[in-house]
C-alpha positions in Angstrom: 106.0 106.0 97.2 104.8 105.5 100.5 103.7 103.0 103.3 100.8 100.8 102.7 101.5 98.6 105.6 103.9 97.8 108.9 105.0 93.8 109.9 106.5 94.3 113.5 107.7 91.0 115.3 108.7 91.1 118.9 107.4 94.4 119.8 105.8 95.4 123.0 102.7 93.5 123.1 103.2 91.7 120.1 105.5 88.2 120.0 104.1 86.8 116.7 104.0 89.0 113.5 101.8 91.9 113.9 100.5 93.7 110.4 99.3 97.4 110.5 97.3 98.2 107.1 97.7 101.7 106.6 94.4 103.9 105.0 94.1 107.3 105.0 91.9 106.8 108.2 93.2 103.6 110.2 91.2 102.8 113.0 92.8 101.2 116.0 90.5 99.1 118.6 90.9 96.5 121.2 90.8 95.7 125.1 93.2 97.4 127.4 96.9 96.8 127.2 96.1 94.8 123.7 98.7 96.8 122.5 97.3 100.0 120.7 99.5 102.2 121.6 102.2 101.0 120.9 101.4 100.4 117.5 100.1 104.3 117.3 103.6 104.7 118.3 105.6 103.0 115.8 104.3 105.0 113.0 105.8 108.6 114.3 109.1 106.3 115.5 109.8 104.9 111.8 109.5 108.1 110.5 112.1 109.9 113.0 114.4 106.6 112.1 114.5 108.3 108.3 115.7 111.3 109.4 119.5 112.5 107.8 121.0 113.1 111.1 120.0 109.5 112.6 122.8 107.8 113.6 121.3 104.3 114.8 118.8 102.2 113.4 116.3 103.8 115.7 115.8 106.9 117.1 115.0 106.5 121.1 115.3 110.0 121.0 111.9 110.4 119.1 109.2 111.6 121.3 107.1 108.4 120.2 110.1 106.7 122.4 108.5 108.2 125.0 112.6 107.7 127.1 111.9 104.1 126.2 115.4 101.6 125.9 115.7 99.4 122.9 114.7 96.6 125.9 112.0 98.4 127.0 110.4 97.9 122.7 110.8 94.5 122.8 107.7 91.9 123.7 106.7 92.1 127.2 106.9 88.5 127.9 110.4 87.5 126.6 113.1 86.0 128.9 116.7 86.0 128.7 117.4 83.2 126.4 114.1 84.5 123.5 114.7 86.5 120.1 116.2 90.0 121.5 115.6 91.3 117.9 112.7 93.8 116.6 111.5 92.4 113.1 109.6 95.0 111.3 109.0 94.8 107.5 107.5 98.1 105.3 105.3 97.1 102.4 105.0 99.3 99.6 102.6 98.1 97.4 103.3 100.8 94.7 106.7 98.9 94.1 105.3 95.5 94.8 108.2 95.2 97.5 108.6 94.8 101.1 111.4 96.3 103.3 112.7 93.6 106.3 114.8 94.4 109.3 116.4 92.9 112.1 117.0 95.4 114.5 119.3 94.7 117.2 121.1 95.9 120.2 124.8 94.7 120.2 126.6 94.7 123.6 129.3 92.5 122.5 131.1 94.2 119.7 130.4 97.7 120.4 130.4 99.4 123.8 128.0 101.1 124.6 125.4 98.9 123.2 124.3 100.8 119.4 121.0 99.8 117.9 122.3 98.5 114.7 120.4 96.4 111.5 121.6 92.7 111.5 119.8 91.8 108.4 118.4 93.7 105.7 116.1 91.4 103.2 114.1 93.4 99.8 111.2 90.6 99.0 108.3 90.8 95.8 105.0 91.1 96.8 104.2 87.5 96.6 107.4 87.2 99.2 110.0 85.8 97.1 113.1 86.9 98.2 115.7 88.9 95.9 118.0 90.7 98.2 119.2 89.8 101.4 121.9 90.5 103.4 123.6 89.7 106.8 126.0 91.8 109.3 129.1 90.1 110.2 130.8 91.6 113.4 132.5 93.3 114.0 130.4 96.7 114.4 132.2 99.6 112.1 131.2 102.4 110.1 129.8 101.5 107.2 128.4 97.8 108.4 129.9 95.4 106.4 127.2 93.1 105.2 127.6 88.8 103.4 125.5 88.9 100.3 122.8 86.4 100.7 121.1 87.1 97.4 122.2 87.7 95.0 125.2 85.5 96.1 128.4 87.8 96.0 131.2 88.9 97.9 130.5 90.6 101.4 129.8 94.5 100.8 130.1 97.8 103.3 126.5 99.6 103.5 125.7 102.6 105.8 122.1 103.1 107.3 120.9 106.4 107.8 118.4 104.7 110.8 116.6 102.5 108.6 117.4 104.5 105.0 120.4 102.2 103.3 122.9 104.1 101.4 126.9 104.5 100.8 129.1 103.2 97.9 127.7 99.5 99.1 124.5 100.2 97.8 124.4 97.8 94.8 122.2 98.8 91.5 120.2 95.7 92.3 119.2 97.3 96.1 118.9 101.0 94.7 116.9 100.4 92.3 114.5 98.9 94.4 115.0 102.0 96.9 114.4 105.0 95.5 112.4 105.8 91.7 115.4 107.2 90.2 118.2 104.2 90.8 120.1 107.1 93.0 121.0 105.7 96.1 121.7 108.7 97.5 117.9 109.7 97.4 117.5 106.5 99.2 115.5 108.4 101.7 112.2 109.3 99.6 111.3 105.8 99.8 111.0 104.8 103.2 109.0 108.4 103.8 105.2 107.8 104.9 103.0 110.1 104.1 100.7 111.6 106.5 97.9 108.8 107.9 95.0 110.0 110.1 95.5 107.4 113.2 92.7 106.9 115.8 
């Protein structure tokens, strides 16, 4: 399975939703500072947030960081008191299903801050929702998660960076994860396969 397009919300340059198609040649154009960079970046930074040794929801350590701070990805123009989230959905539309996170730095129940997923949402490709979930503090390892939808009792789930997995993976998440209803090959489908980007 692979990639066919990025949603990213609050990102650099970008306060409204901002959707990347992904060809196998994706041209990028625009004035200066529109924001091309960064979304040349986010490609190479999604795909070192897969990776089995990532501990956080996203690798700053990636060389598409480029030493930047979970602050330092967020829209340009936000103040104190705006969304401090990064909202970025992967569409796959081999599965017809789209992958949503909230990705957030918490100070408060975890010091130092960790970049950690505060929601997780699975959506059809017409955007009907079938699996959501929500992080309740506080911060341990695996997250513990209140079922949304389906409506159930709160569950523990572990990200590998943005890959769910762990004993909290319900059948109705990994089989929308990964071709073979394993969670643990979770990671197969959030892979993106190589895009010529210019």
């Amino acid at each position: 399975p692979r990639i066919d397009a990025i949603t990213v919300q609050n990102y650099r340059a970008f306060a409204g939703p901002q959707k990347l198609i992904l060809r196998p040649l994706t041209l990028l154009y625009g004035g200066n500072n529109a924001g091309k960079s960064s979304l040349a970046r986010l490609l190479p930074l999604i795909a070192d947030s897969t990776s089995e040794d990532q501990a956080g929801a996203l690798n700053l350590s990636s060389p598409a960081a480029r030493g930047a701070s979970f602050a330092d990805l967020l829209w340009r123009g936000r103040s104190t008191s705006d969304d401090q989230r990064l909202h970025l959905t992967l569409h796959m539309a081999e599965r017809q299903v789209h992958y949503a996170f909230d990705i957030y730095e918490d100070p408060i129940h975890n010091i130092p801050a960790q970049v950690i997923i505060r929601a997780f949402d699975i959506t059809d490709a017409s955007g009907a929702p079938f699996v959501g979930m929500r992080w309740t503090p506080p911060l341990s390892s695996p997250q513990r998660f209140e079922q949304i939808l389906p409506a159930g009792p709160p569950i523990l789930l572990s990200f590998r960076g943005l890959v769910p997995e762990g004993p909290g993976l319900a059948p109705e998440i990994a089989r929308h994860v990964d071709p073979d209803h394993a969670a643990g090959d979770a990671l197969a489908a959030l892979e993106l396969e190589e895009t010529s980007l210019w």
